[in-house]
KOLDRENGU-255010 format. One record per residue: x, y, z of N, C-alpha, C in turn. Coordinates in pm, whole numbers, plus 50000, padded with zeros to 5 digits. Layout:
N
XYZXYZXYZ
...
END
This chain:
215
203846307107729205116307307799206216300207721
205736292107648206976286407555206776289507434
208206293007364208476300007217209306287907130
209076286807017209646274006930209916284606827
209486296006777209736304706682211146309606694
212286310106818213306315106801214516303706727
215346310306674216676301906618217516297106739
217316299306865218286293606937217616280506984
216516276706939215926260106938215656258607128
216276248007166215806243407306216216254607374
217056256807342217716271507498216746277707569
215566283507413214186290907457213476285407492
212966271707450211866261907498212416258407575
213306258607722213576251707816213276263907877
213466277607859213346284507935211386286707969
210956284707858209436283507869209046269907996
209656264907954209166251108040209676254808227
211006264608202211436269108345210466274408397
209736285408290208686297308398207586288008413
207346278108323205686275208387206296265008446
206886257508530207356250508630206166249608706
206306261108801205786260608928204646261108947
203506261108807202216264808781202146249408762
203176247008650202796229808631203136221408741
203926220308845203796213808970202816211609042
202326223509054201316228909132199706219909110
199876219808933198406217408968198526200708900
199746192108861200106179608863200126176108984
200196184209074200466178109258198646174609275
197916188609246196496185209296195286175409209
196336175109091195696164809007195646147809035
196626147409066197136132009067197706128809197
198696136309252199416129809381198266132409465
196786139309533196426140309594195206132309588
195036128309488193846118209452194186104309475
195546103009502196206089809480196086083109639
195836073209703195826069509818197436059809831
198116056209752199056048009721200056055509745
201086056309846202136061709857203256057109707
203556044509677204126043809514203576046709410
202236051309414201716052309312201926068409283
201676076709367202486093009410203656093909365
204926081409423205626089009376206256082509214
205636075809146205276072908994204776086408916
203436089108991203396099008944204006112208928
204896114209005206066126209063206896124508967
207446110108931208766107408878208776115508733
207996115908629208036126608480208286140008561
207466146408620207336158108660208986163908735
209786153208791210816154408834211806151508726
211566144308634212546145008529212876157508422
211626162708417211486172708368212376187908401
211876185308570212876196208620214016193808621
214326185608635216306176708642216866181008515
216236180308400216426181908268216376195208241
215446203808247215686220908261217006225708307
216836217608441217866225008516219176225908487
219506209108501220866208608383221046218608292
220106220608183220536224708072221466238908120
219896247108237220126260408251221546262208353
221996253508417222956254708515224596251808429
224626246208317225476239508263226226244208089
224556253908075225366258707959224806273507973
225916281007930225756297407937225046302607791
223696305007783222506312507709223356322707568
222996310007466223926320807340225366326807347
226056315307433227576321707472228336308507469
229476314307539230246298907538230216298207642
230436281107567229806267607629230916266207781
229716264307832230856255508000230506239908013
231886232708016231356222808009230736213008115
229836201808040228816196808181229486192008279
228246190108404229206186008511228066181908588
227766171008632226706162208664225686164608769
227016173008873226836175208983226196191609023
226236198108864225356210608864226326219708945
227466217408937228556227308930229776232708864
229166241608717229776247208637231706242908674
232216240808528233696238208568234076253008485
234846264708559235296275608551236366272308449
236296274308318237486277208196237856285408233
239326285908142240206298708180239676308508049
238636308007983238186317307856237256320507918
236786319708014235376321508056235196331708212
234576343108217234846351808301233426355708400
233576361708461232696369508505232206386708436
230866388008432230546407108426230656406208592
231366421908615230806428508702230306441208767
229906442808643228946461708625228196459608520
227086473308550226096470908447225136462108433
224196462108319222966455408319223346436408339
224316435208293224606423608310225976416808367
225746419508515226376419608614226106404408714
227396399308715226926383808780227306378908700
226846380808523226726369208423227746361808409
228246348108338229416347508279229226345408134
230836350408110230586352007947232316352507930
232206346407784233846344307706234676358607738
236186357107758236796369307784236476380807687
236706372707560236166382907460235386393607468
233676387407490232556392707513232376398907620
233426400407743233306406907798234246421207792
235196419507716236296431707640235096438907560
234466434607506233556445707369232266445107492
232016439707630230596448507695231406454807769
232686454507838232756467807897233576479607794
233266475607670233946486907594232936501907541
232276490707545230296495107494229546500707603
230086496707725229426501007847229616517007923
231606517207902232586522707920231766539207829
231576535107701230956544807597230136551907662
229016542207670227456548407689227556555007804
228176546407918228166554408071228616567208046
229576569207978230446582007977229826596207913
228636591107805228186599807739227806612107843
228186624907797228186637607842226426637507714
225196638907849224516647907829223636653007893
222676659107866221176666807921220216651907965
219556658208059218746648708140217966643807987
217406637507971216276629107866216856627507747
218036636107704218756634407524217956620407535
218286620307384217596607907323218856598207225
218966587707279220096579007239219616564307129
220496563507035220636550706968221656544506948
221426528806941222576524306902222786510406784
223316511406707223216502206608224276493006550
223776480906572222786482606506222006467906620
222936463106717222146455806789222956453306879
222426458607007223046461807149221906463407240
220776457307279219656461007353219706466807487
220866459607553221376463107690221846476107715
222366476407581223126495107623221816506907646
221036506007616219556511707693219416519107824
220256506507879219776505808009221076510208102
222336516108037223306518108088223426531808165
222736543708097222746554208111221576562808132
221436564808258220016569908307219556583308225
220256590508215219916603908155219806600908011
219616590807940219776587407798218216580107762
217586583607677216116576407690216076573907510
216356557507548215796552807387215106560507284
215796562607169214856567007035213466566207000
213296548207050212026545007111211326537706972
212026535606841211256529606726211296515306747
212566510306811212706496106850214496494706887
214456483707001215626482107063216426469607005
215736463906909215846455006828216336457506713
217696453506631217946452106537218006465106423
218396471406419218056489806347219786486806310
219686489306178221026492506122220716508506060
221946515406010221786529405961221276530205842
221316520505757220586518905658219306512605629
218656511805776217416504705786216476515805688
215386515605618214416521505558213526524705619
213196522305781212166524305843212816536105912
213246544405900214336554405991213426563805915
213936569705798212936580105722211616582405743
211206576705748209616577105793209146581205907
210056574706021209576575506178210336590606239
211156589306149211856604506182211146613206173
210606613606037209276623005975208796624006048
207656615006087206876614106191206876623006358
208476615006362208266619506534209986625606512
209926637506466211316643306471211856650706563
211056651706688211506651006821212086645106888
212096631206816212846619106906214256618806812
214676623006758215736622906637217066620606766
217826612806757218486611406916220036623506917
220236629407019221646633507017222746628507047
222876613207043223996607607065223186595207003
224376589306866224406578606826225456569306790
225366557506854226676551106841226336538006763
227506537406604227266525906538228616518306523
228036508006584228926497606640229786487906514
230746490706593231836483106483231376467106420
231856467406300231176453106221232086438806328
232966441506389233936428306484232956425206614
231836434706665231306431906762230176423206760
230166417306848228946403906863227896409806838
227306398706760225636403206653225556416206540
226966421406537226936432406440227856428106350
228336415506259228666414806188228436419906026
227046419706036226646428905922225796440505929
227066451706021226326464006042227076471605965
226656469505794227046480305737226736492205695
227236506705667226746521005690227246522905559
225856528205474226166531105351226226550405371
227136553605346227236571205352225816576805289
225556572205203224206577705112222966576105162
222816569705281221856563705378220916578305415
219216575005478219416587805515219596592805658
220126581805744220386587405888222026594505880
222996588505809224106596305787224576605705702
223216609405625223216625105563222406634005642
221426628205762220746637405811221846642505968
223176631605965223426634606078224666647506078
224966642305853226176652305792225626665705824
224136664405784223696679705774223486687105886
222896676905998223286688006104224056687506178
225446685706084226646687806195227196681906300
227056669206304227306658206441228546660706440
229536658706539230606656406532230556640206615
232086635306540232426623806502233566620206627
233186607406668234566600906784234756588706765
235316585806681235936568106707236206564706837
235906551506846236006545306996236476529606930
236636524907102236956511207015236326499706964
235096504406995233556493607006232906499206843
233056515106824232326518206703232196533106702
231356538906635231466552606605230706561806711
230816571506756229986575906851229586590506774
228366590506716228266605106658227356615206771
227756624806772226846639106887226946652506858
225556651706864225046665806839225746682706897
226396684406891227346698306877226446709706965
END
């Protein structure tokens, strides 16, 4: 339940420590507080187990997950910046997030929802947008990975080969200004944008990134 392998350091290991919470309460309660005949001695033993959660909680109530920062507030009630907004559509709906980041998800959202197609087409998007997946029901992932795929990835050729049924009819590669796609660059000579020259995609700039579809 807890990950130390990611770059965002505690954010993830607090969130590990969130899910097994209630497993670790659970059996610190039948370990120790129930063996204990000492009403102070219970709640000694309580006191780590409660710091622990106090400390999760903070973190998770006080700072917004790989975004900007809200600043603390003791009392575990977020202080509302004026940079700082609400989503309210889509997969991530409720959230808050910088005005910014929310201009390029409903720009990206705005896209995908809109796509004109056939029940199951097969959709990608690149080169890292995981959420947009999940925007458009009639649209069913490429399916090689929702993770990280730029147009010049080398693993594209192969899997295409492979499974050139899934080859998608709508692909959208996201402008290099958008969050986590700073280095989504598209080399023309690539072979997803000669396979998309050859069969004829036609081309739509948008304001998030390129939207190529199958004709």
């Amino acid at each position: 339940m807890e990950c130390l392998a990611s770059d965002t350091g505690f954010g993830v290991f607090s969130i590990g420590i969130a899910a097994c919470m209630p497993f670790a309460a659970s059996l610190y309660f039948d370990t120790f507080c129930l063996k204990s005949s000492c009403k102070t001695e219970k709640y000694l033993f309580a006191l780590p187990l409660c710091l622990l959660i106090f400390g999760t909680l903070y973190y998770r109530v006080n700072l917004t997950y790989r975004d900007a920062r809200i600043s603390p507030q003791y009392i575990f009630i977020p202080q509302i910046e004026k940079n700082i907004t609400k989503i309210d559509r889509g997969p991530a709906k409720g959230l808050w997030t910088h005005n910014k980041n929310k201009k390029q998800y409903d720009s990206i959202y705005s896209i995908v929802k809109n796509i004109e197609s056939d029940k199951d087409d097969y959709f990608m998007i690149l080169k890292l947008c995981p959420w947009a997946y999940l925007v458009n029901s009639n649209l069913k992932p490429f399916s090689m990975t929702a993770w990280r795929v730029s147009a010049n990835d080398l693993r594209l050729k192969p899997y295409f080969e492979e499974f050139g049924h899934r080859f998608p009819e709508h692909i959208l590669i996201l402008n290099k200004n958008i969050r986590d796609n700073k280095n989504n660059e598209t080399d023309e000579n690539s072979y997803l944008i000669q396979e998309l020259k050859n069969k004829n995609y036609k081309t739509t700039e948008t304001e998030c990134g390129t939207l190529w579809e199958k004709r």
